[in-house]
N, C-alpha and C positions, 0 to 999 in steps of 0.2 A: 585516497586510500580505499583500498578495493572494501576490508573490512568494515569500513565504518559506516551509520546507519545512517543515510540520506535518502532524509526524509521527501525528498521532491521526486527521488525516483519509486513511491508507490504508485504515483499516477502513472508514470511510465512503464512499469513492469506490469499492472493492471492493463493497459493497453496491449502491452507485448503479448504479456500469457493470460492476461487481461489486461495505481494502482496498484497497493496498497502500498506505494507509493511511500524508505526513512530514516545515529549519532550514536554513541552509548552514552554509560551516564555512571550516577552516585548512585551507594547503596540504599539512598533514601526517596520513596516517592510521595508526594505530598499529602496529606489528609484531604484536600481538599480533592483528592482523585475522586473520594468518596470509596475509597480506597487504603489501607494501610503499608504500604511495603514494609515487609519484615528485616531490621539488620542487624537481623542475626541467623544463625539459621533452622533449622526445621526443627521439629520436633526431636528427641533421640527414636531409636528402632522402638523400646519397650513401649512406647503408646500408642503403636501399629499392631492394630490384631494379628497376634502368635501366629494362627490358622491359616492367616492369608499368605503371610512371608516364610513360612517355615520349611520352603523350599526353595532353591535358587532358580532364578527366569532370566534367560536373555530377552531383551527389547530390542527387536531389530527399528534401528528409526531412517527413516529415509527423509534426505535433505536435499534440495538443488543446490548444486555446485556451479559457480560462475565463471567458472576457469579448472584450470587445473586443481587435482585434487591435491590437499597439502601434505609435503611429505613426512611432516609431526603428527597425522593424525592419529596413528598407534600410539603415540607416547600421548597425545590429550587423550585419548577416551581411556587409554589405562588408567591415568589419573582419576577421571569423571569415576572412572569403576571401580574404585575407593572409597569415594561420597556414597555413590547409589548401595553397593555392597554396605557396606554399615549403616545403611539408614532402612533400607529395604528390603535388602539379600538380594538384590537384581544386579546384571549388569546390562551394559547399552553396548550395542555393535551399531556404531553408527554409517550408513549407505549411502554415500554422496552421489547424485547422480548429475549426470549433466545434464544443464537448462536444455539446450537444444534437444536432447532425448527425452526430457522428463515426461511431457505426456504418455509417449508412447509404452516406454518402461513403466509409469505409473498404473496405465491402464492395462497392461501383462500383468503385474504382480499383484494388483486387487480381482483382478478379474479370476485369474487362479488360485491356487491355496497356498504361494508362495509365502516362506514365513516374513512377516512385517508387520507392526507392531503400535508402531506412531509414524505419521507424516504429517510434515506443512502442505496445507492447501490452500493453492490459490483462488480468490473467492470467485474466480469465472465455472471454477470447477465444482466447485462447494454444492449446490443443489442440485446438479447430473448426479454427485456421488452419494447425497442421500438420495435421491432416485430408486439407484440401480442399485442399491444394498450396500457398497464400499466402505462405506463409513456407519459406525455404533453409534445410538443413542447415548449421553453420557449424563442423564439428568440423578439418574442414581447412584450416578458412580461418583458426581461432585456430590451431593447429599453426605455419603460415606468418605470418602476421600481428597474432599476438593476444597477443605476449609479453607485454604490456604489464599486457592485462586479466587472464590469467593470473596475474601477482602482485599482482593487484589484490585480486580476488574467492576467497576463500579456497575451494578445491575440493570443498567437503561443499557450499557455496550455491549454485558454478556447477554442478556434475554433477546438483542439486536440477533445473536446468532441463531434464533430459533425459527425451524421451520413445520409448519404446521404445530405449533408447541411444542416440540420437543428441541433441545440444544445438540447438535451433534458435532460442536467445533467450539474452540476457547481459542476467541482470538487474541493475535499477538498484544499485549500492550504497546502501544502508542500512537500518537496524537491522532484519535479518530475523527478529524474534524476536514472539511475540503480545503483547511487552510484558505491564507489572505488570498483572494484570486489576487494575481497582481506582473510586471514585469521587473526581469533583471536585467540590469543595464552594466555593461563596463564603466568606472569609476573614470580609468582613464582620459577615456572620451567622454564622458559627462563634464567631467573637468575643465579638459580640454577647448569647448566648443560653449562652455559656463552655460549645461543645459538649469534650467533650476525644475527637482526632482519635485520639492512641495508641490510647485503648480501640477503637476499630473496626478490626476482625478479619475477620469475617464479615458477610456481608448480612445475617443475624438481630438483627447488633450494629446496623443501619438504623433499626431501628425506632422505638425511643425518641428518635434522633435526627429521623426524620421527621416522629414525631408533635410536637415543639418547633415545626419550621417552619410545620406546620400548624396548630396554635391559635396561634399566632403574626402567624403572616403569611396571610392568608387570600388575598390577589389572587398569589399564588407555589406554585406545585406543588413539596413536599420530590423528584422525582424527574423531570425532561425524558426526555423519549422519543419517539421518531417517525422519523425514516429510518434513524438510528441504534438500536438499542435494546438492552439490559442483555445481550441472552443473546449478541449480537455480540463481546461479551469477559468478560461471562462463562463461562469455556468450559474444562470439563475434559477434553476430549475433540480427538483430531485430527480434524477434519473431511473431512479424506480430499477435499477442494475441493469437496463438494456437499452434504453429510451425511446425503445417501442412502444412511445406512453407515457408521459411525463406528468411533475407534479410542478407545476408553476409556484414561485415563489415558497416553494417545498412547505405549502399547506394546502390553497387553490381550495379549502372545504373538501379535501380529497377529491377532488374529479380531475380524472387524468383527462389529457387531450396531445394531439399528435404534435408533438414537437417542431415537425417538420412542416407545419402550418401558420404557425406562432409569428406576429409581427415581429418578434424581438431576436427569431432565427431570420430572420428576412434583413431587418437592417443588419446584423451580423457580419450576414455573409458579402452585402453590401461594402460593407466599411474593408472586411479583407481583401476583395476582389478591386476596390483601389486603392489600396495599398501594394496590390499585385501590379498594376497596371503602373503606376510609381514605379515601381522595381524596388520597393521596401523590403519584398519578402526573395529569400534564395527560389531561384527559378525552380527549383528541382523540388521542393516542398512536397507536390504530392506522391512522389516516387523512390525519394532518399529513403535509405534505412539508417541514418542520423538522426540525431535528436537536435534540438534545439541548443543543449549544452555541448555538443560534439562539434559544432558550427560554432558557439562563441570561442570554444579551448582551442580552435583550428585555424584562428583569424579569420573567419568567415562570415560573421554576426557579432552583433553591435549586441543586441537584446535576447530573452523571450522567457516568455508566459510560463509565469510558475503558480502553482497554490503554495505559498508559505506558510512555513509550519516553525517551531521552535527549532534554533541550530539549523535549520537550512543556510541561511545566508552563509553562514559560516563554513560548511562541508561544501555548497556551490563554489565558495569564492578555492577554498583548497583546491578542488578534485578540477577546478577549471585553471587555476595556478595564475588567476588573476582576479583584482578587490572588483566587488561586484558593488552595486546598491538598488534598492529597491522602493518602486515604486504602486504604493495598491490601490487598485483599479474599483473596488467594490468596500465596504464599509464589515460587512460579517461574513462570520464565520460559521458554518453550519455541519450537522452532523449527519451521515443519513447509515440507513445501511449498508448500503455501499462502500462506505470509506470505513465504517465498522468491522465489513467481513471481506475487507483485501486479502489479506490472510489470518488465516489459523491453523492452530491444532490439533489433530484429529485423530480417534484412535479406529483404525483399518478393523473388518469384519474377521479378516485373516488371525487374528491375535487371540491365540489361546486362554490369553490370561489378562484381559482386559482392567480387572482391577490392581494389578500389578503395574500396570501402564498408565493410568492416572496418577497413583501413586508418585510416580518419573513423574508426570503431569505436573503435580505440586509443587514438587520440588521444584521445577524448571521453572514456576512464577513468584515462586518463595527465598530459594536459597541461592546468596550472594557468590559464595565459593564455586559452585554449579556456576552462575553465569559467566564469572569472570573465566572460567575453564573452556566451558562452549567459544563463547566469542573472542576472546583473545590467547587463551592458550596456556601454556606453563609462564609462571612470574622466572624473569631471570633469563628466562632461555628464546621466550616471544614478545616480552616486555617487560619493563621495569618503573616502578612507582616515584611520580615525580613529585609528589603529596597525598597525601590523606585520601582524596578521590582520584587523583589523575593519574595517568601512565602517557611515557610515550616507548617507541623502541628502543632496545637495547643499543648501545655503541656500535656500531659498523651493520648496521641491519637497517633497512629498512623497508616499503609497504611491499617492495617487487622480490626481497629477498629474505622476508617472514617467512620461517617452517612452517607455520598456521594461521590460518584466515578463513574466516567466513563470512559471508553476507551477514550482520549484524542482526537487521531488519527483520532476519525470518524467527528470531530465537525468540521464546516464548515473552520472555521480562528485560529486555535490556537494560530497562531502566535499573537494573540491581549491580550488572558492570559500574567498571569505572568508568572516568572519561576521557579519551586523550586529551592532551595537555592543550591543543589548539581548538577544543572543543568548547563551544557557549555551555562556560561552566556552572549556568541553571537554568540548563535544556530542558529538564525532566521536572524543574517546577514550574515551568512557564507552562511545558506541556499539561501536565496535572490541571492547572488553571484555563490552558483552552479549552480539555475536557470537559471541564466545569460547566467554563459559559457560553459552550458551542450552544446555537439555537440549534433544538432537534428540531428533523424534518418532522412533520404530521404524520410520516408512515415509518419513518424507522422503527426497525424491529418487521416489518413486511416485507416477504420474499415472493417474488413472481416464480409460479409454477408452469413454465412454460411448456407444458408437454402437450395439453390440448389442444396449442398452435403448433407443433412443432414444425408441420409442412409451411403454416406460411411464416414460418418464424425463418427458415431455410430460405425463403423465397425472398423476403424481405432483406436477409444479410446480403443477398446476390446484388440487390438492387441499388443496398447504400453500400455496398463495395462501388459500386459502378460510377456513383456519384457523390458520395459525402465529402470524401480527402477532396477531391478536388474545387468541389464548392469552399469547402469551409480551409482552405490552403489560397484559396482567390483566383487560384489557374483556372475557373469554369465560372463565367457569366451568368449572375443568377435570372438576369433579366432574358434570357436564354435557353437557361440549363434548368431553371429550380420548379418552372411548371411543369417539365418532362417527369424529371424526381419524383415531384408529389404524385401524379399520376399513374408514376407506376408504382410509387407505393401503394395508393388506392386498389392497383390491381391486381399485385400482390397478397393482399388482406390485411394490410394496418389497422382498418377499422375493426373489423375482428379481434385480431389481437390485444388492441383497445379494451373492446370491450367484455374479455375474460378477464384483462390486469384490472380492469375495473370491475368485476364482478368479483373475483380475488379480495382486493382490496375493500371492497363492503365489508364482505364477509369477515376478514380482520377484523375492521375496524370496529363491529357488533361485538366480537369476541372480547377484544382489547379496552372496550368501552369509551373508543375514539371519537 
């Protein structure tokens, strides 16, 4: 279901447009978020200062749209403009735009004085657009207006979204963590071939399971790969948001070092490249624009590499239309900034009335009625209550024939929706709980400023375009390929880059008292 928040695909939309990589839920989020979800909703208008709302505001919001735009979206935002009007005096014009154009439309309409108001942003964009002015500082405007999100978002995930001290994004709730690195395997043929799932620990424990599927099943690749791939959650390391630079075991005493040096990138690339030469992986890995889940749905792969998160299994095993199970490869689960700042919400420089727009802001992380509107639509006519939290669709409707839908994942609080009815119906407390016990990285809440490399930060993309997919996909021989790599990254300036993330990163960490 196009609508629902799956959660494995933040990593892959972080890769695509960048990641951030997610179910809906109850109107109740755990205390242990460190966090209170409100269920009930906002405050009434009279405890919003007179002065601020005592004229009406349009909020133009701009949203990426993943398909077609729906054609109830008149009839949901008149509704939302119900809630908002009586609590705010606002209403919301909401600007769907499509994925495929959204940068280029996004960057028109902040760039000019185009009216717009609120947008989600994706965290590859988030630091360009405080950069270049795009986006408001909002640290005043939660102070005055943001109680709300304030006990929403527990303060290690919202101060993650801070760049040079200041907060200019509130990101979405949920599960901010890299998730189980781990594999998904079809049930059937685990079954089948009596793989046993306990014994798999490690990717070396792969093997003998691979090679089953492949004398086995010769039209099915034992591993999918392609926009997504293994080392995307495979990953022992903080990525520091670019991995121009990495934090080993996401503390390392802070001192980055080049990734692409690292014994543990070396055996890696080793281990896929035979499994390539096996013919474990689809031949076409480094060049498909499939994902790993497009090749299992497609009878094309047997497996592959997820970070799991709460409700994954269960939105995979749907949106694939066959029972999955899962195997994890690594023991913890870690939070960095990165996974923090996949997406948020941000309010554009363009917006006349900026305290008017957090307001919206609050609401959208506070109020249940709001969310269940955004992400699923009018009750009755987009869905119907199958208990106390769950819905599923209405009689003769279903996910391809819903007047409205949205990607779930981008809306500020999901967790305040309900849950469909095939949903792990305590997604949002298990979530609450990995939040909890994620290990943070040593630098989350640290954002690399990359603009004092930006020449060789350009020069460097050319070079692991040239070679990373296909090392780390097993089609290029690292015993071959991987000294070339490093070399021209050398000549590139990784060491450079190095060592501003690293000089960056001091300076944090003095700040932050790290």
């Amino acid at each position: 279901m196009k609508r629902k928040l799956k959660l494995a695909t933040w990593s892959l939309v972080t890769v695509m447009l960048t990641g951030m990589i997610a179910g809906c839920s109850s109107s109740k989020t755990e205390e242990s978020n460190g966090a209170t979800a409100s269920t009930s909703t906002t405050p009434a208008p009279s405890t919003t200062p007179s002065n601020v709302t005592k004229d009406p505001y349009e909020i133009a919001i701009a949203i990426p749209a993943f398909g077609a735009v729906p054609k109830d979206i008149q009839l949901v935002q008149d509704e939302i403009n119900k809630i908002t009007k009586a609590k705010i005096n606002a209403t919301v014009k909401i600007l769907p735009i499509s994925i495929g154009a959204w940068s280029q439309q996004m960057n028109l309409m902040t760039s000019g004085r185009e009216k717009l108001d609120l947008f989600f942003e994706f965290g590859q964009g988030y630091s360009s657009d405080v950069a270049t002015g795009k986006i408001v500082a909002l640290d005043n405007l939660l102070d005055k207006y943001g109680a709300g999100i304030k006990k929403q978002i527990d303060s290690v995930y919202l101060n993650s979204a801070k760049i040079e001290g200041k907060t200019y994004g509130v990101p979405v709730y949920k599960d901010y963590t890299t998730g189980v690195p781990g594999v998904l395997m079809r049930k059937d043929l685990v079954d089948k071939y009596k793989i046993n799932v306990a014994s798999i620990k490690t990717i070396d424990d792969l093997d003998q399971v691979y090679k089953t599927i492949k004398d086995n099943e010769p039209t099915i690749a034992p591993l999918g790969a392609g926009l997504s791939m293994p080392s995307d959650f495979y990953v022992w390391y903080d990525k520091l948001g670019d991995r121009l630079g990495v934090l080993p075991g996401y503390d390392n005493g802070l001192k980055v070092v080049n990734l692409f040096e690292t014994k543990e990138y070396e055996d890696y690339l080793n281990k896929v490249h035979s499994w390539a030469k096996a013919g474990f992986i689809n031949k076409d890995a480094a060049t498909t624009q499939a994902n790993g889940s497009d090749l299992l749905k497609a009878d094309k792969a047997f497996s592959y590499f997820i970070g799991l998160r709460p409700g994954n299994l269960e939105s995979e095993t749907r949106a694939n239309g066959k029972e999955l199970v899962f195997a994890p490869l690594m023991p913890n689960i870690y939070a960095t900034t990165s996974t923090t700042q996949s997406g948020l919400w941000t309010v554009s420089a363009n917006s006349t009335n900026p305290e008017r727009v957090m307001m919206l802001m609050n609401l959208m992380y506070t109020d249940k009625d709001l969310a269940n509107l955004f992400v699923y639509g009018i009750e009755g006519k987009h869905y119907v209550k199958t208990s106390d939290t769950a819905i599923d669709y209405p009689q003769g409707v279903d996910a391809k024939t819903v007047g409205y839908s949205i990607q779930s994942w981008i809306y500020a609080n999901p967790s305040l929706a309900y849950l469909m009815k095939s949903d792990l119906q305590d997604m949002w407390k298990l979530t609450a709980e990995a939040n909890q016990k994620a290990i943070k990285s040593k630098a989350i809440g640290f954002t690399f400023n990359s603009e004092p490399v930006k020449n060789e930060v350009i020069a460097l993309k050319n070079v692991t375009d040239q070679y990373a997919k296909g090392l780390e996909s097993g089609l290029l021989d690292p015993s071959d390929k991987l000294s070339d790599f490093r070399a021209k990254l050398k000549a590139a300036g990784i060491d450079k880059v190095i060592a501003e993330k690293q000089k960056q990163l001091d300076a944090w960490a003095a700040v932050n008292k790290k």
